[in-house]
C-alpha positions in Angstrom: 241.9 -106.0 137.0 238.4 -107.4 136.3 236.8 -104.1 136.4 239.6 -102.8 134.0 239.0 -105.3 131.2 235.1 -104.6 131.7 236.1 -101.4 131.1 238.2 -101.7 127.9 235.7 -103.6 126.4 233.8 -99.5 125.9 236.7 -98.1 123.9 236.1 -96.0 120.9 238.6 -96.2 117.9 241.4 -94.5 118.6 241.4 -95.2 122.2 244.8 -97.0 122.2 245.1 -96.3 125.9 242.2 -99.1 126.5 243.5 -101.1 124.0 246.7 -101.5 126.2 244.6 -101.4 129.4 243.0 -105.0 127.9 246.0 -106.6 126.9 247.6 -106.0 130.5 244.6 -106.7 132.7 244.1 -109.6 130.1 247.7 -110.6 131.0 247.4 -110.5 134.9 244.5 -112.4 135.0 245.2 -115.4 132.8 248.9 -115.5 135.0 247.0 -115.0 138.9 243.0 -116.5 138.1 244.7 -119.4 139.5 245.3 -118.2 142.5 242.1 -115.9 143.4 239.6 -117.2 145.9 236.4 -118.7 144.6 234.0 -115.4 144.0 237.0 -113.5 142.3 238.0 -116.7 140.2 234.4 -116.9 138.9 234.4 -113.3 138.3 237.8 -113.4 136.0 236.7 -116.6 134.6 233.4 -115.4 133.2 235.0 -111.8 132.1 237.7 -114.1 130.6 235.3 -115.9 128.5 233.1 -113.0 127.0 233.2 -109.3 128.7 229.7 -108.1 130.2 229.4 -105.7 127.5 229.2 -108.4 124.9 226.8 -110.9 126.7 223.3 -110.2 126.6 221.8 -109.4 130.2 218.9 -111.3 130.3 221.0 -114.9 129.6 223.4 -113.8 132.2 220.5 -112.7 135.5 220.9 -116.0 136.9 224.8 -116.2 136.9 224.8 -113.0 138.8 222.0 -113.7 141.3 223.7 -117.3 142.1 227.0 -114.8 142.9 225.0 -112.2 144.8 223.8 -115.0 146.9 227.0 -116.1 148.2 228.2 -112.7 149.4 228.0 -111.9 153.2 226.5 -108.8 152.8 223.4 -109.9 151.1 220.2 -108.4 151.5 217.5 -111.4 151.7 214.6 -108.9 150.2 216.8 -107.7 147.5 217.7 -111.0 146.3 214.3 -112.7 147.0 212.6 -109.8 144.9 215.2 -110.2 142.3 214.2 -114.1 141.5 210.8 -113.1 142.0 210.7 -110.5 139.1 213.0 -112.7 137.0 210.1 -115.8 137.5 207.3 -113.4 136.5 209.1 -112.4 133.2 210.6 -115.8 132.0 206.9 -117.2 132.6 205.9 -114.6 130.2 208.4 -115.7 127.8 207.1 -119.4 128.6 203.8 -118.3 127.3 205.6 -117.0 124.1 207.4 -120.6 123.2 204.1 -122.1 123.7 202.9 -119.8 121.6 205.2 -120.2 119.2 205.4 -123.8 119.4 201.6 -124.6 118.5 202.4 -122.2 115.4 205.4 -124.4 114.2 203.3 -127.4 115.0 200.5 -126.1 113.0 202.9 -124.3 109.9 203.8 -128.4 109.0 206.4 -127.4 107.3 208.8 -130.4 108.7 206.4 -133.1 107.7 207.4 -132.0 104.3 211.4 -131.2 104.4 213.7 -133.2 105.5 217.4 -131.4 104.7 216.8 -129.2 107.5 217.4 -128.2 110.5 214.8 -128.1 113.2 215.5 -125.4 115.6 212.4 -124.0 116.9 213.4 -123.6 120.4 216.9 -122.3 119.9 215.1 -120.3 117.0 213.0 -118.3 120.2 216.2 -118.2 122.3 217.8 -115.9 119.7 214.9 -113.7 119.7 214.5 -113.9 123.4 218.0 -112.5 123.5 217.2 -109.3 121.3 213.7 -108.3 123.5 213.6 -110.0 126.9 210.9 -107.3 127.7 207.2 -108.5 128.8 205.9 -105.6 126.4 207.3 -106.7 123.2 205.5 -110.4 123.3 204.8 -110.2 119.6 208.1 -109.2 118.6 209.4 -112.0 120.2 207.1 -114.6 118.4 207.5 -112.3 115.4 211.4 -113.0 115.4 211.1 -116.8 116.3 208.9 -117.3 112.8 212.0 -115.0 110.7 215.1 -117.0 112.5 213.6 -120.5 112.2 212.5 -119.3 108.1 216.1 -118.2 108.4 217.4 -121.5 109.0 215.2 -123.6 106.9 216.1 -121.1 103.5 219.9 -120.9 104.4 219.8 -124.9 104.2 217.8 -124.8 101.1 220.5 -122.6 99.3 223.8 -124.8 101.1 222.5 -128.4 101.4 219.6 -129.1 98.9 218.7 -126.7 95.7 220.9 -126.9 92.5 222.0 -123.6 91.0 219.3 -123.4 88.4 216.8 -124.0 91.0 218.3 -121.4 93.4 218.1 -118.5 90.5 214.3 -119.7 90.2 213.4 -119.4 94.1 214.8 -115.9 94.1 213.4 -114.8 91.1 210.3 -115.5 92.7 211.0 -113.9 95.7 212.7 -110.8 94.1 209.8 -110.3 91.9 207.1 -110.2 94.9 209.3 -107.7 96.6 209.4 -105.2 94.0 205.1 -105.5 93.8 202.7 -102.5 94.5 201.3 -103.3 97.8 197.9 -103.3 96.2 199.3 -105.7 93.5 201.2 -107.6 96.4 198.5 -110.7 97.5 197.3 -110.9 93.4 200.6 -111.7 92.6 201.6 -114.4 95.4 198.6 -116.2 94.3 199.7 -115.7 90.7 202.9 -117.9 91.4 200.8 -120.7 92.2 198.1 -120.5 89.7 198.1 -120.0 85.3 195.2 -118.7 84.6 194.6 -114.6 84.4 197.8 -113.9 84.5 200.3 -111.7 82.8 203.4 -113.5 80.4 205.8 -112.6 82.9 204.0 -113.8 85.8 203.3 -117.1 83.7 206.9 -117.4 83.4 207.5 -116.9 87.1 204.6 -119.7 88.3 205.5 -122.0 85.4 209.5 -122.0 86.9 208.1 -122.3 90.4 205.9 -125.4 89.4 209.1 -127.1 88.1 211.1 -126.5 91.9 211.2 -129.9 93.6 208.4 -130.1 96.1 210.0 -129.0 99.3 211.2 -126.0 97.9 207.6 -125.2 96.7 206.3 -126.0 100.1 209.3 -123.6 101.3 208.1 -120.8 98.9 205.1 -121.1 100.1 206.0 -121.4 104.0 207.8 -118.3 103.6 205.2 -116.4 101.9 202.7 -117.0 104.8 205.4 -115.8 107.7 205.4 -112.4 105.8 201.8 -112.7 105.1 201.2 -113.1 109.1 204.3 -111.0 110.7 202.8 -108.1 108.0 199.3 -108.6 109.8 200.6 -108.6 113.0 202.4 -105.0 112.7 199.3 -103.5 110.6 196.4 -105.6 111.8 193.5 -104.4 109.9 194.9 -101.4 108.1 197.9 -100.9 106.5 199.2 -104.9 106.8 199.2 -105.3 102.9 201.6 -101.9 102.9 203.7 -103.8 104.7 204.4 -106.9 102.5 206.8 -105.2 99.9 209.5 -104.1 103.0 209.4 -107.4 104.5 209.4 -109.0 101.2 212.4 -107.2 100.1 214.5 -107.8 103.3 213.9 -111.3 102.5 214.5 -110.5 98.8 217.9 -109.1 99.7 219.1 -112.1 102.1 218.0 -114.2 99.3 220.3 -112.6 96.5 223.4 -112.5 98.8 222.8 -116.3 99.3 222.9 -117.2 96.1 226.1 -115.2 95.2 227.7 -117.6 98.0 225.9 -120.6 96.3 227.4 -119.5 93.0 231.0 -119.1 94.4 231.0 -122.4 95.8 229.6 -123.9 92.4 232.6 -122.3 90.8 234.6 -123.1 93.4 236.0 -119.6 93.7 237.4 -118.4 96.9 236.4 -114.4 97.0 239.3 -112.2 98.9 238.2 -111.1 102.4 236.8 -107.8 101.2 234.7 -109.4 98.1 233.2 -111.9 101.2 231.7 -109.3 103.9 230.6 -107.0 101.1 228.2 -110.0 100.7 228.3 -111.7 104.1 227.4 -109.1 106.1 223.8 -109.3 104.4 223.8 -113.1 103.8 224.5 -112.7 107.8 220.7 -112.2 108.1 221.3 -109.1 110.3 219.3 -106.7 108.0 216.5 -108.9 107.5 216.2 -109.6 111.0 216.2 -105.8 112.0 213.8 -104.8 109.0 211.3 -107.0 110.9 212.1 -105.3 114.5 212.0 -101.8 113.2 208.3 -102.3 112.8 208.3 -103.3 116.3 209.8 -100.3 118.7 207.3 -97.9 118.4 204.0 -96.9 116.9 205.2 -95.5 113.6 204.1 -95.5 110.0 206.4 -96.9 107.3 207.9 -93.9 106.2 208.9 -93.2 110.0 210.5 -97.2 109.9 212.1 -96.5 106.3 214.1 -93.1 107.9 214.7 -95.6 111.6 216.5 -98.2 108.9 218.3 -95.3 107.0 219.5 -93.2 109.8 220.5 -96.6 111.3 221.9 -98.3 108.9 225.6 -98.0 110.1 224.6 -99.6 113.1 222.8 -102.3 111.3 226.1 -103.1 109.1 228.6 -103.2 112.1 226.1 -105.6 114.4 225.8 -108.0 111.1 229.3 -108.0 110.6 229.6 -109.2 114.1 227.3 -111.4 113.7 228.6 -113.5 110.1 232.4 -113.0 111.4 231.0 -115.1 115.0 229.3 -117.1 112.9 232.4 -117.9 110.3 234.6 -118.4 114.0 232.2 -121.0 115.3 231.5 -123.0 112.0 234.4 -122.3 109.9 236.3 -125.4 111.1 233.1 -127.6 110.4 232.5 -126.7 107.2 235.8 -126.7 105.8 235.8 -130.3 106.6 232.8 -130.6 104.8 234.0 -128.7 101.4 230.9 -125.6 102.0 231.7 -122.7 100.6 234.6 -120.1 101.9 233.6 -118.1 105.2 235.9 -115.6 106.5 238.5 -117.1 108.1 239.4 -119.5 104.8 239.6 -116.0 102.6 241.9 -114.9 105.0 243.9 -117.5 104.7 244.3 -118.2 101.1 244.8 -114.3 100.9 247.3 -113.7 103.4 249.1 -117.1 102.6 248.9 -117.5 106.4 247.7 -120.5 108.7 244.4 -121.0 110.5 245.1 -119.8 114.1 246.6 -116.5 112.8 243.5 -116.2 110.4 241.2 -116.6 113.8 242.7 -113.4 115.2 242.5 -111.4 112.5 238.7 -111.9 112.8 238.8 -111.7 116.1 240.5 -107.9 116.0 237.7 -107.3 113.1 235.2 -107.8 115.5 236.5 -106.0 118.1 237.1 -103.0 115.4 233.2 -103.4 114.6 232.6 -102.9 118.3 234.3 -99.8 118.8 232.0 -98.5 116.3 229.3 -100.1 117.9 230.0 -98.2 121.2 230.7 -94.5 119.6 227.0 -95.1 118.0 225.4 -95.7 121.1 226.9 -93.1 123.3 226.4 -90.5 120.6 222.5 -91.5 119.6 220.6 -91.7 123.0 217.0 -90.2 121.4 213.7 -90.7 121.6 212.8 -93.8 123.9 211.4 -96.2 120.3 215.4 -95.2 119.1 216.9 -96.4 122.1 214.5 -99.7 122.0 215.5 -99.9 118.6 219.1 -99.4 119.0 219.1 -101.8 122.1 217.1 -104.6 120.6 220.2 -104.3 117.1 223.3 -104.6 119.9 221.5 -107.1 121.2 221.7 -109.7 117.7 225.6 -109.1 118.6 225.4 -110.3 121.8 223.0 -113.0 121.1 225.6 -114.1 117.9 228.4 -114.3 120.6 226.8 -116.5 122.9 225.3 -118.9 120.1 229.2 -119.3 118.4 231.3 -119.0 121.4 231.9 -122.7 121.8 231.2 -124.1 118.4 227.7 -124.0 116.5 224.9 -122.8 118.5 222.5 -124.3 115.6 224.3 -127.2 114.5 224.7 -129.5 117.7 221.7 -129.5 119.9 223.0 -130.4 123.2 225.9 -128.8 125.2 226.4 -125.2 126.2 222.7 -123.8 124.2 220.9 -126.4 125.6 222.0 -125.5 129.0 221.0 -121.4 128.1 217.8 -122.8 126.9 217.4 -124.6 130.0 218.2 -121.5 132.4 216.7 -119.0 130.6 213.6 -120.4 129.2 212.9 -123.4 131.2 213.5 -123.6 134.9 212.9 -120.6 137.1 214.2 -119.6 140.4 214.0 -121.3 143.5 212.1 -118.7 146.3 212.7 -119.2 149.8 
């Protein structure tokens, strides 16, 4: 029964016959888990809680080792090579966060903002979960820089800027994403400084001068990450070519914020369709991917440009995942604290129906979202920087499930995410 709900967890659409196969085994497991000796009842417990398919492999090596362990017919070298190998890799990835950490340390952007959330360690987890290998180190810390960015802007357009000052910070950031790379550094610098400048850009600095400080320090913040995430892909050669894409991903998640933080000025509840033709960018799942496409494979932009296009069906269905997990986990939260509509609130209001109903209706989205998912992947095994590519976008699914499955993985700093953090990043293995 196990191995058959693993199993439906693959369909395609269209498969109904696996759709039935999950209900059942779902059915028989929830009646007899009760009732199975200890190494089943973990094993229906944890496929009960979130299929294999949907869990990100790296985050769930331990759980499996610790099972392994207790079988009869273990083989000692096996499972002593397997905690070896997974020691070597996390202290790579312990190398990363410190890393990382000095850089946050350094950036100073908390001494300077206080709305926000400070989630530099969760921040890495996330990107830990999309590239747990040792080769793509930079990607890694590359990520870490975009989700903790992430964070801080998504608070600056829910908790802290007023409307007029939201139009202002993307103005500014729309405008640097539509420079000529060779125009690119002149006009960052512009936005800061009056003098030599064009009207419009005198405009632009003049607005950004009158943004409360943090948001200027923000701005800034912001501009250096793409500054040093653009080095890092193009190191002494075609880094300023870069700018533009990364600026526009950025541009993009920008703009579908502030059509969230205009609704909820109006206090206008969108239907569920008006919501995820927005949410699925305001998700951050493009932006994130933009970033990681420059990271798979030794390519030159237009290579990454035709990766994002040929992708881009697979990079709408992982950031649908990856808002409606999001809208699941928080939804409650904010409700209670009047934020603006998520998914499960439009449903609501549109179907006239109550909350739990509303909850699996999203839940069934995401499971439709899945099934596409799964027909992309068994139908687009290419070259190997595809496959990384393709791997490393499932993967922000899998990471979104395990940071909303109990509640806010960003919000509360203590409970389940701390103890991921703890397992994954922190303590290793004990060897015999």
């Amino acid at each position: 029964m196990i191995e058959l709900l693993e199993a439906s967890h693959l369909a395609l659409e269209g498969e109904n016959i696996l759709h039935e196969a999950k209900t059942f085994s779902t059915g028989i497991l929830h009646e007899r888990v009760s009732g199975l000796d200890s190494q089943l009842f973990k094993c229906a417990v944890h496929s009960l809680e979130l299929p294999l398919h949907w869990r990100v492999q790296w985050f769930d090596i331990k759980w499996q080792i610790s099972l392994y362990e207790q079988r009869e017919d273990k083989q000692s070298n096996l499972l002593e090579l397997a905690k070896l190998n997974f020691n070597t890799v996390q202290a790579t990835h312990q190398r990363d966060l410190r890393e990382i950490s000095r850089w946050w340390r350094d950036l100073g952007l908390m001494e300077h903002v206080d709305f926000t959330r400070d989630r530099l360690v969760e921040s890495f987890l996330c990107a830990l979960g999309l590239s747990q290998e040792p080769r793509l180190s930079s990607l890694r810390k590359s990520l870490t820089k975009v989700v903790i960015l992430i964070l801080v802007i998504d608070d600056v357009y829910d908790l802290y800027g007023s409307l007029e000052e939201l139009e202002c910070f993307t103005s500014a950031i729309t405008r640097l994403s539509t420079m000529p790379p060779n125009l690119f550094l002149s006009s960052l610098l512009s936005l800061f400084s009056l003098t030599g400048i064009s009207d419009a850009s005198r405009r632009d600095s003049e607005q950004i001068q009158q943004l409360p400080e943090c948001m200027k320090v923000c701005f800034r913040a912001l501009n250096d990450v793409i500054r040093e995430i653009a080095y890092d892909i193009g190191k002494d050669e075609d880094w300023h070519r870069v700018l533009p894409h990364l600026a526009k991903a950025w541009a993009d998640f920008c703009k579908a914020l502030l059509t969230e933080a205009k609704w909820d000025n109006m206090g206008y509840t969108p239907s569920l369709e008006e919501y995820l033709s927005n949410a699925w960018t305001s998700s951050s799942g493009p932006l994130i991917m933009s970033h990681a496409s420059f990271f798979v494979g030794h390519m030159n932009l237009e290579d990454v440009a035709d990766l994002l296009e040929r992708n881009k069906d697979l990079i709408y269905n992982v950031s649908m995942i990856i808002r409606l997990c999001n809208d699941l986990g928080t939804s409650t939260a904010e409700r209670d604290r009047g934020d603006a509509p998520s998914s499960v609130v439009c449903y609501m209001r549109e179907a006239n129906v109550p909350e739990d109903i509303a909850r699996k209706h999203i839940k069934e989205l995401i499971n439709q979202e899945w099934k596409s998912i799964n027909a992309y992947c068994f139908s687009n095994a290419e070259t190997p920087f595809v496959r990384t590519f393709i791997d490393v976008t499932v993967n922000a699914a899998r990471v979104a499930h395990m940071l909303y499955q109990f509640g806010d993985g960003f919000g509360v700093q203590d409970g389940d995410i701390r103890r991921q953090i703890l397992s994954s990043v922190i303590h290793p293995l004990a060897l015999n």
